[in-house]
C-alpha positions in Angstrom: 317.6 112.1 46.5 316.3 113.1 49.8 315.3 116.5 50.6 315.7 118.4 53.8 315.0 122.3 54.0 318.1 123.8 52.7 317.7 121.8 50.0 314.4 123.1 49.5 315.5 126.9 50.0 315.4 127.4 53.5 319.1 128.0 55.2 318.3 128.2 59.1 322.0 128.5 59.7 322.1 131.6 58.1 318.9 132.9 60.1 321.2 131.9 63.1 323.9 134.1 61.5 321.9 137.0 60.9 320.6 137.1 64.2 323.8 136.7 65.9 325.2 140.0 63.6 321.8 142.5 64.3 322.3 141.9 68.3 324.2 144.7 68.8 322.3 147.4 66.5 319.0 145.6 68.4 320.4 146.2 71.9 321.3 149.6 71.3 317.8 150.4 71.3 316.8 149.0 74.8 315.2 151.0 77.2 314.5 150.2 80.8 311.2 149.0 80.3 312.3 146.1 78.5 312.2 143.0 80.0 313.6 140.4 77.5 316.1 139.4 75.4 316.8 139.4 71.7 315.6 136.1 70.5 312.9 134.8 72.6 309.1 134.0 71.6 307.5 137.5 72.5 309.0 140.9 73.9 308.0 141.8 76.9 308.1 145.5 77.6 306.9 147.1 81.2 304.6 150.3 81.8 304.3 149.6 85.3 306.2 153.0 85.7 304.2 155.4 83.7 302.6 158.3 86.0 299.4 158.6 83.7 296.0 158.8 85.6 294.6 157.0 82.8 297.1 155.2 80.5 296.1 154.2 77.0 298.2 152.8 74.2 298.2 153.5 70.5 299.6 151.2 67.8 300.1 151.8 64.4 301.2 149.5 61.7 303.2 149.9 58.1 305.7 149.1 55.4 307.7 150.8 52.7 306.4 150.0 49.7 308.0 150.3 46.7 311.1 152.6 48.0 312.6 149.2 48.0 313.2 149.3 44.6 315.6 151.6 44.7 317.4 149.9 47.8 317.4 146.7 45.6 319.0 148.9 42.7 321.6 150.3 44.3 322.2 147.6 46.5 322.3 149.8 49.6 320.3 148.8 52.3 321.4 150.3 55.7 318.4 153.0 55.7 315.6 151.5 54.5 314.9 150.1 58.0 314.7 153.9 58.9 311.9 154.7 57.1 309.8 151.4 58.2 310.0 153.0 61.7 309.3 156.5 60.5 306.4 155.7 58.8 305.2 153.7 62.0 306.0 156.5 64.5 305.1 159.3 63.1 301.8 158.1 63.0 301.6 156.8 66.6 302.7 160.8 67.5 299.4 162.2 65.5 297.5 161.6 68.8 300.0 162.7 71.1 301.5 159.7 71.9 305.1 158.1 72.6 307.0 155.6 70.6 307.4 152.9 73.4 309.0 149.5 71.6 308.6 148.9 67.6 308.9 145.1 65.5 309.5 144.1 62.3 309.3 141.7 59.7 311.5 141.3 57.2 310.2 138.5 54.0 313.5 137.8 51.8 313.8 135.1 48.7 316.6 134.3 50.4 318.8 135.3 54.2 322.0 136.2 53.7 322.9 137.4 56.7 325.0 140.6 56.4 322.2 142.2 54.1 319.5 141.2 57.0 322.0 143.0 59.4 321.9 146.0 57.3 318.6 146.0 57.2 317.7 146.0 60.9 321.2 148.4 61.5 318.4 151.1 59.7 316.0 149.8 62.2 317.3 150.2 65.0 318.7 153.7 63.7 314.8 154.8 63.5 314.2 153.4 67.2 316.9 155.6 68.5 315.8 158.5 66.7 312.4 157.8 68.0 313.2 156.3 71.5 311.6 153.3 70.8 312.8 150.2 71.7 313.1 147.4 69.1 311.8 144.3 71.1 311.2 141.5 68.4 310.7 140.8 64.7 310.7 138.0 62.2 312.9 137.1 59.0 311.1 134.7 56.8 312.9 133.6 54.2 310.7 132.2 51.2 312.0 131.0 48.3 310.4 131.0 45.2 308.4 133.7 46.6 310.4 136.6 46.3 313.9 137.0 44.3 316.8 135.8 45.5 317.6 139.6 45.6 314.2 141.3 47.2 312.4 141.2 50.2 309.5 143.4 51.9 309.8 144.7 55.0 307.0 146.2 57.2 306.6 147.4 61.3 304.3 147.8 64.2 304.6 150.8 66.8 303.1 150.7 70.5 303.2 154.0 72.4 301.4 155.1 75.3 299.4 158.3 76.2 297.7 159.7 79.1 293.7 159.8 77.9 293.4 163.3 78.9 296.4 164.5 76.7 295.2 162.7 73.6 295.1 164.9 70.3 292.1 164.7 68.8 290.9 167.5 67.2 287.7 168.0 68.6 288.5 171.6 69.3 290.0 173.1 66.0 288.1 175.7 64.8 288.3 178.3 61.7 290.7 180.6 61.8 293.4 178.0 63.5 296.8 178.7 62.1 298.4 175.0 60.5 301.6 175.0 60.8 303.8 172.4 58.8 307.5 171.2 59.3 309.9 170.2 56.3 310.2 166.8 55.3 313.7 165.4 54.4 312.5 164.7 51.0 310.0 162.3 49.6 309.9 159.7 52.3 308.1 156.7 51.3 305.1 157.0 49.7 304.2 157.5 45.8 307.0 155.4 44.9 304.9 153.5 42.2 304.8 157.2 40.3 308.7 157.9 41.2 309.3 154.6 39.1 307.5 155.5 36.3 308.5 159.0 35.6 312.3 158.3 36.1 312.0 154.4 35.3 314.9 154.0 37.1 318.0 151.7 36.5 321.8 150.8 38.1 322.7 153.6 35.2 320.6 156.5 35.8 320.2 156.5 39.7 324.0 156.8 39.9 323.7 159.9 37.6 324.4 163.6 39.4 321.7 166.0 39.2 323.0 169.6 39.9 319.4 170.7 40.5 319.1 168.0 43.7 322.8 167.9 44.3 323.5 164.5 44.6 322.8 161.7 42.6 319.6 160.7 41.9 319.6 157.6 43.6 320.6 159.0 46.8 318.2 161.5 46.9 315.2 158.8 46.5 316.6 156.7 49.3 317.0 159.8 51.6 315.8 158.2 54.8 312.2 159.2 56.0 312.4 162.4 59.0 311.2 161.6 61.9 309.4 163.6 64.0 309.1 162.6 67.6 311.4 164.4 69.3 309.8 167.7 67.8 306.2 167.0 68.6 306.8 165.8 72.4 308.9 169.0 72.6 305.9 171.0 71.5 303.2 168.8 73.9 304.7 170.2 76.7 305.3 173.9 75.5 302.4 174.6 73.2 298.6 173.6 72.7 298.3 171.4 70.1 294.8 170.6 68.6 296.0 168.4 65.6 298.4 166.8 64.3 299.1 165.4 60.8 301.6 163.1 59.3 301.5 163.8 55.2 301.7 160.5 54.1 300.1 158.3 51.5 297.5 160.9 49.9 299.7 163.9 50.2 297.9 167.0 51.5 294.6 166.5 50.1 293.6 163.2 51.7 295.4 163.6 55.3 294.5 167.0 56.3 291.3 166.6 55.7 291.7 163.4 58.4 292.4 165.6 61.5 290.1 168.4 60.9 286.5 168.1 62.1 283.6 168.1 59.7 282.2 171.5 57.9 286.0 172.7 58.3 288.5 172.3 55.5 292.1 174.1 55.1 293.1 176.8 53.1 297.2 175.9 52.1 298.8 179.2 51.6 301.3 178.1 48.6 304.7 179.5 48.4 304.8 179.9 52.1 307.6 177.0 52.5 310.4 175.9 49.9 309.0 173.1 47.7 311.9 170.8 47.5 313.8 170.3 44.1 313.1 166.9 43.9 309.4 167.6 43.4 309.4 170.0 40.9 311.7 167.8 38.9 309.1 165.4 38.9 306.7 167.4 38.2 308.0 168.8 35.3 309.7 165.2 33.9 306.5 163.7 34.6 303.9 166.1 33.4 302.1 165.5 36.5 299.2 168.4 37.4 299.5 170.3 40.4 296.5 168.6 41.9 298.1 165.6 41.8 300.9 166.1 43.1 299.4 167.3 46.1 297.2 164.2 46.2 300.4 162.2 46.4 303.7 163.4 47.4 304.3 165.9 50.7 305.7 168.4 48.8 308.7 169.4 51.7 305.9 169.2 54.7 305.8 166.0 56.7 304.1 166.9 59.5 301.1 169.6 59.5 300.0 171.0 63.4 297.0 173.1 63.6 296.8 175.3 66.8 295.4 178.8 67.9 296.9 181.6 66.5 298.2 182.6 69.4 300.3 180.0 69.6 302.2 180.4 66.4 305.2 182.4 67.5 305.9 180.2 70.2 305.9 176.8 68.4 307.5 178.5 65.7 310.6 179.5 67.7 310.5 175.9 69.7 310.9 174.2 66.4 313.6 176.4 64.9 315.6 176.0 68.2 315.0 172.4 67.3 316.9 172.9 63.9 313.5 172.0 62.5 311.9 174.3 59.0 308.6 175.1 60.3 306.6 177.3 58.5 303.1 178.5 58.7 301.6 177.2 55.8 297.9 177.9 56.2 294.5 177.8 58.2 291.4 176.3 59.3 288.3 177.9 57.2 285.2 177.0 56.9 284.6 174.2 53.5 283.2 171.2 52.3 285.5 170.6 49.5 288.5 169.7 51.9 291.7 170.8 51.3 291.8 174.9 48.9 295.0 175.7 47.3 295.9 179.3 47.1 
């Protein structure tokens, strides 16, 4: 019998196909800058007309780990590709950047083409929200390698930022206010914990919960918030001194990341609504308080530390924004971190 690569798993028609079906989503997310079409070796993407004295660009790279699971459960994959750009963007944004153009990379057992176009629709949902431009990606199909049914998908972010409006929060000092802004749920991290206190299956993720009110399922694939239209709102209005996205580690690792040494931050609990989702697994799971602050975001996705002076203001921005945004604690003086009060 003689073998060519179909045979052996590989259907390049149907990477042909699913190409030829994510065009449109992709092209909806062009921007000016872009020099290229969909398709070629590399993107090309022009700065040549950014007024910055002193351009620098910021990249950031990640996936969506084991949120797919739940995708792959439900068979529902349209906003998956939402939270690979969120998790890429907001990120870039902690240092005052902007999205400029975004990748990805899906990895499938095997490309059928109308699931890849789902996939990259979400995509290039998270570009518009963003304003990046989606200028390139790969779908590698390899068999044997994953299930016929899975894949992995992953990003990378460029954005750009004039060096002397980088965030980096050199200046925060104790008694800053730390302000945070809701998440839409749990996003995408601590999904190897979600799993295992719900163990989750096509049954019970199709169950209605009254306490979340939606089905269970639904409310783990809520799509990751994004938040780059609210912080470049607040670059030009307020002083920002920090910014941090809570993601993998929760509060107790990330905080910590933007504020200098000998500081630490004093969380005021009970200052925002702690979505339903969390204390559900909290109590299911028996998991201690400490831990799930080490882990999930708790209905903050994005912490901003400024002067006190500057609370009101960014306060009213974000809520003429439609955004939550509460102020959630402050900048003390501590070695252990992150204090929960």
């Amino acid at each position: 019998m003689s073998l060519d690569y179909k045979k052996a798993g590989v259907d390049v028609e149907a990477g042909y196909k699913a190409v030829k079906l994510m065009k449109e989503h992709v092209k909806g997310t062009f921007r000016d800058e872009v020099l290229t079409d969909i398709g070629g070796f590399g993107g090309l993407f022009s700065i040549a007309n950014q007024k910055m004295k002193e351009p620098i660009l910021v990249s950031g790279t990640d996936g969506v780990g084991t949120k797919l699971k739940f995708s792959f459960i439900m068979d529902k994959h349209d906003t998956i590709g939402i939270d690979c750009v969120a998790m890429c963007v907001n990120d870039v944004i902690c240092s005052g950047a902007e999205p400029l153009f975004f990748l990805d990379y899906i990895a499938c057992g095997k490309n059928i083409p109308e699931k890849i176009a789902e996939i990259v629709k979400g995509v290039a949902e998270g570009c518009k929200q963003s304003g990046a431009a989606l200028i390139g990606g790969e779908t590698a199909e390899m068999p044997g390698f994953y299930k016929e049914d899975e894949y992995d998908l992953a990003g990378f972010c460029v954005g750009i930022v004039d060096r002397e409006r980088i965030i980096d929060s050199n200046k925060i000092k104790k008694g800053d206010t730390l302000i945070g802004i809701a998440s839409s749920g749990i996003h995408s991290n601590g999904y190897s914990l979600v799993r295992k206190i719900f163990n989750p299956n096509r049954k019970n993720v199709n169950e209605y919960i009254e306490k979340l009110g939606c089905t269970l399922g639904e409310e783990l694939l809520k799509p990751t918030k994004i938040y780059v239209k609210a912080i470049q709102r607040l670059k030009e209005e307020v002083v920002m001194k920090g910014i941090c996205h809570i993601t993998g580690g929760g509060f107790i690792e990330n905080i910590p990341r933007m504020i200098p040494e000998a500081l630490g931050a004093k969380i005021y609990q009970g200052a925002w609504d702690v979505l339903p989702i969390f204390e559900l697994m909290q109590e299911l799971g028996g998991v201690s308080e400490k831990d799930m602050y080490n882990t999930f975001n708790m209905g903050i996705g994005m912490v901003i530390a400024l002067d006190n002076s500057e609370k009101e203001k960014a306060l009213s921005i974000l809520k003429g924004l439609g955004e939550k945004a509460y102020v959630i604690g402050e900048v003390i003086e501590s070695k252990t971190g992150v204090e929960l009060c």
